[in-house]
N, C-alpha and C positions, 0 to 999 in steps of 0.2 A: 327361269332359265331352262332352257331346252338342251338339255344333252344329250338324256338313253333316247333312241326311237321308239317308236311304237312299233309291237309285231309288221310284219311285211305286209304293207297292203298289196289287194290281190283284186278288188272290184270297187269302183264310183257307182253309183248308180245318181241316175238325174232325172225328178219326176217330170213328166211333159203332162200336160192336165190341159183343157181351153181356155184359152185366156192367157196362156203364158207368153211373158215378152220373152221372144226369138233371142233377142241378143243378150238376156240373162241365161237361159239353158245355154247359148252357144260360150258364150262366154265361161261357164264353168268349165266344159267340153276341153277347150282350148288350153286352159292354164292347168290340167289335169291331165291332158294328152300330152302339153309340151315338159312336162314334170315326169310320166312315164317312159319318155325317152329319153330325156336326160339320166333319170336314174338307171335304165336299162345298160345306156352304155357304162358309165358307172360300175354296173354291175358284169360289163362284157358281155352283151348281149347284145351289140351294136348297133342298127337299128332297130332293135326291136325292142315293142313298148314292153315296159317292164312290169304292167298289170291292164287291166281296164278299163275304160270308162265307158257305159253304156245310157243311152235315154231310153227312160220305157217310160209306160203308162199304162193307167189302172187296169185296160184290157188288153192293150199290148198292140193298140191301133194306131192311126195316127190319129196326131188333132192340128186342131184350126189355132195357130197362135193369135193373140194377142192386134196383130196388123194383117190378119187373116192372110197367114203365108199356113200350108200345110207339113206341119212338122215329120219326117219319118221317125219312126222309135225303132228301138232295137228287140225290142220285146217287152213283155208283162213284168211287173212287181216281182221281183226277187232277191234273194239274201244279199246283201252287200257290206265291205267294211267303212265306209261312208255314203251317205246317202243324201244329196243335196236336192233342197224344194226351191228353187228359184222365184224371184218374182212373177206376178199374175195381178191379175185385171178380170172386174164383174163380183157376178153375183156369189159370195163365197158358201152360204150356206147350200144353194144348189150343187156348187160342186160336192159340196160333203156329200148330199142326197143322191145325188148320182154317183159317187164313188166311194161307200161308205167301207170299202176294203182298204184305201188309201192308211185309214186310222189304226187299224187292225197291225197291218203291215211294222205301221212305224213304231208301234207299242211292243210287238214283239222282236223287231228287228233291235231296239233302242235295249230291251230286256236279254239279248243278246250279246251288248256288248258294239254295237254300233254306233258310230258319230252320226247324228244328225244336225246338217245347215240348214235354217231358212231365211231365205232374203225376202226384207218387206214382207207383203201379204204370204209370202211362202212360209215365215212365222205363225201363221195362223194354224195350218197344218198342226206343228208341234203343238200349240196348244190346245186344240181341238182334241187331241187325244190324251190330252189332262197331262201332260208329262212335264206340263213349266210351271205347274201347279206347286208354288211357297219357293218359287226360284225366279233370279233374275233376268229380265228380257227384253228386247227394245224390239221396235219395226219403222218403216218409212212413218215420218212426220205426220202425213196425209191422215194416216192410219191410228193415231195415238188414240182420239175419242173411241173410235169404234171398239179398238180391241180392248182399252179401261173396262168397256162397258159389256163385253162378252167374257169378258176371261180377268173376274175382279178376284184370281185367287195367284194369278201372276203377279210377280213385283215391276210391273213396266219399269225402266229408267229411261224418262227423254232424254237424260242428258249425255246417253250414250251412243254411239255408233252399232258397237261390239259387244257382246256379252257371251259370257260361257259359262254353263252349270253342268257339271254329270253328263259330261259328251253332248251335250245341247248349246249349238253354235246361234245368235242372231244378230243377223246385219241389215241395218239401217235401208243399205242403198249397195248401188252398185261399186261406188267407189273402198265400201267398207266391204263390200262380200270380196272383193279385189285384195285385200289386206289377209280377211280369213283364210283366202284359199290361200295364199303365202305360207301366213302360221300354219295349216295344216301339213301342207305337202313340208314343211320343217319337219316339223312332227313325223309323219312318216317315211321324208325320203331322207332326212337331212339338211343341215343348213346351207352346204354347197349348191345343191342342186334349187333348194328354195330359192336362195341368192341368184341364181344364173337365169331363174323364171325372171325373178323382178324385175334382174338387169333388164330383158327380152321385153316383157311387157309395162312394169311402171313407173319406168326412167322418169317420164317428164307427165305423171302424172299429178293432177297438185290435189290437196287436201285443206277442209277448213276444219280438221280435226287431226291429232294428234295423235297414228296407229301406236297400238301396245298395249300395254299391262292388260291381252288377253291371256289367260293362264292360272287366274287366280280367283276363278268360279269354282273350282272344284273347293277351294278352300275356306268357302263360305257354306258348305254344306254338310251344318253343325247345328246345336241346338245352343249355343251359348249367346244370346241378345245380345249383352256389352259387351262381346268382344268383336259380334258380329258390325256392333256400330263404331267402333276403333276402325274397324277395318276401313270402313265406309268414311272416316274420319281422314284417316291416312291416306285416300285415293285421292281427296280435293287438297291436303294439305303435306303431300309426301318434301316439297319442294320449301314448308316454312322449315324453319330454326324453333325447335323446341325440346322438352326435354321427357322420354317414357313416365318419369318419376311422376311428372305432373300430369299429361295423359291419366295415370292410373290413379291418382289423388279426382283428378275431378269424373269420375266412373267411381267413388266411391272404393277404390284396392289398393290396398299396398303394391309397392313396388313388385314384392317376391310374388306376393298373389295372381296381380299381370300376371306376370313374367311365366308363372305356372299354367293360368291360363289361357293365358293367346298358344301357347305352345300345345297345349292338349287339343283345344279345338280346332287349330289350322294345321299342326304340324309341322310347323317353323317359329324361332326365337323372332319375337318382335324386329330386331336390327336387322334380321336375314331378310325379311319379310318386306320391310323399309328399303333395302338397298336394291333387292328385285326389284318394286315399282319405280324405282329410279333409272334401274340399267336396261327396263323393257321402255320406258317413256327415252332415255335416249337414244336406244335402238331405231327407235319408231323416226326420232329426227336428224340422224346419223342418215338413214337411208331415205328420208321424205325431206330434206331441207338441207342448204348450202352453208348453214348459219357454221361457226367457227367452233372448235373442243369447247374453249375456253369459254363461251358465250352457253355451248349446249352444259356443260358443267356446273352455269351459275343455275341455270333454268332448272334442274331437276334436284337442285337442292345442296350445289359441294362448290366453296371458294377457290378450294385448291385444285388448279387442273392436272396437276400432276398424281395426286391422292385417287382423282377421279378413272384417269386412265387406266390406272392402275387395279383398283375395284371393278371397272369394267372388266378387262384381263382375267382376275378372277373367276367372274360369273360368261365370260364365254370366250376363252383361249385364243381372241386378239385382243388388238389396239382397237382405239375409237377410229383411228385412218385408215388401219386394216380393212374393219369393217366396212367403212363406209366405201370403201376402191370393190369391194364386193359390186357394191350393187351401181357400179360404175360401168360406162361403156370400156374398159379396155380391153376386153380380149375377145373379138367376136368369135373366136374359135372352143372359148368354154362352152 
């Protein structure tokens, strides 16, 4: 659940490198320009953006994208409070070798206190500088061999879109780097203004995956194994009918032991923990699908639609219809 914000963001920064597709930088540009003016006014600053988004690159030149259009940049490598690597295309080792400050940057920036995104190959970035090393992480399909085969200290998951570790964002594709910037600009502008993006941009975007239950990477980075695989447990089977008691019997622990357990290593009681991946998996199809409470209710694991509404309410101060009129066309004046 997303309630406190994050400190005020104040700088995006977007690498531009050779080979990058144009309408992956431009596209983060976009949803993070129209995010800072939303929040500006928000904040009565009326049009004025409410922080930055800049492209730079390694020397602070321009480059050649991807469909060899000439990208302008804004400048060289510098501090930022997110830092996004967009998709790319070619030879990637070259680019390391010719940019071998790009690594440096993200190590120190990341050691700073910085979010780092990468989409597709822009994943590789983060990894290159050892930082998704015993953490989990996904990239474009195309790419799964390759990166297995470079970076065998990451936990690939294909069967992810999204992942997040320790401020370490990765997305699949374009449709999932689309969801991230969402959760972020949540994260730091709020869920109004994230809402009012969506509305803007991904009304009638379709999906053949199910955005959410991003948020719960930081909570896997622990050294407890069996609780770490409950978790992992609980991700593919949040939506069965089962009982902790029996989870914790076949893991070998008493009930109380769990129970002490999963709380010291994630920092939430098992049920809290449970009802999260429930109410971020109905979020995700509250705002990505037309399907009914009552139908999204059965889907994430609750008979009762009334029980269910209600537990959402809880964990984010609407309705299930509330929300979803959020990310509705009716107000083109928000």
């Amino acid at each position: 659940m997303l309630t406190a914000q994050s400190a005020p963001l104040k700088r995006v920064s977007i690498l531009a490198t050779e080979g990058v597709f144009a309408s992956t930088l431009m596209q983060a540009k976009d949803f993070f320009h129209m995010a800072s003016l939303r929040y500006g006014r928000q904040q009565g600053l009326g049009l004025t953006p409410a922080f930055e988004i800049r492209l730079v690159s390694p020397d602070g030149q321009p480059v050649r994208s991807f469909s060899d259009v000439i990208m302008p940049v804004d400048g060289a490598l510098e501090p930022a409070d997110v830092i996004i690597l967009p998709a790319c295309w070619g030879d990637f080792d070259a680019l390391c070798s010719r940019h071998p400050q790009v690594l440096s940057w993200l190590r120190s920036q990341h050691a700073a206190g910085t979010v780092l995104c990468g989409e597709a190959m822009g994943v590789f970035w983060i990894a290159q500088a050892g930082l998704l090393d015993g953490k989990e992480a996904t990239t474009y399909w195309r790419f799964f061999r390759e990166f297995a085969e470079r970076f065998p200290k990451v936990l690939l998951n294909q069967e992810k879109h999204l992942s997040d570790a320790d401020n370490l964002y990765c997305a699949g594709g374009t449709t999932s780097a689309c969801d991230l910037y969402i959760y972020l600009i949540e994260r730091f502008c709020g869920a109004s203004v994230a809402q009012g993006v969506a509305r803007d941009i991904l009304y009638e975007v379709q999906r053949n995956y199910t955005p959410g239950r991003i948020g719960f990477g930081g909570q896997k980075l622990h050294q407890d194994v069996t609780i770490l695989q409950i978790q992992q447990w609980l991700e593919e089977h949040f939506a069965d009918k089962f009982r902790f008691e029996d989870v914790a019997r076949e893991h070998g622990m008493s009930i109380r032991n769990f129970m002490r357990r999963f709380q010291a290593a994630t920092g939430d009681k098992p049920l809290h923990y449970l009802q999260r991946l429930r109410i971020e998996t109905a979020k995700g199809l509250l705002s990505a699908t037309r399907k009914s409470i009552k139908t999204i209710s059965y889907e994430v694991g609750y008979d009762d639609a009334s029980f269910f509404a209600r537990l959402f309410r809880q964990h984010t101060e609407l309705s299930p219809n509330q929300y979803r009129r959020q990310f509705q066309h009716k107000d083109s004046h928000s």
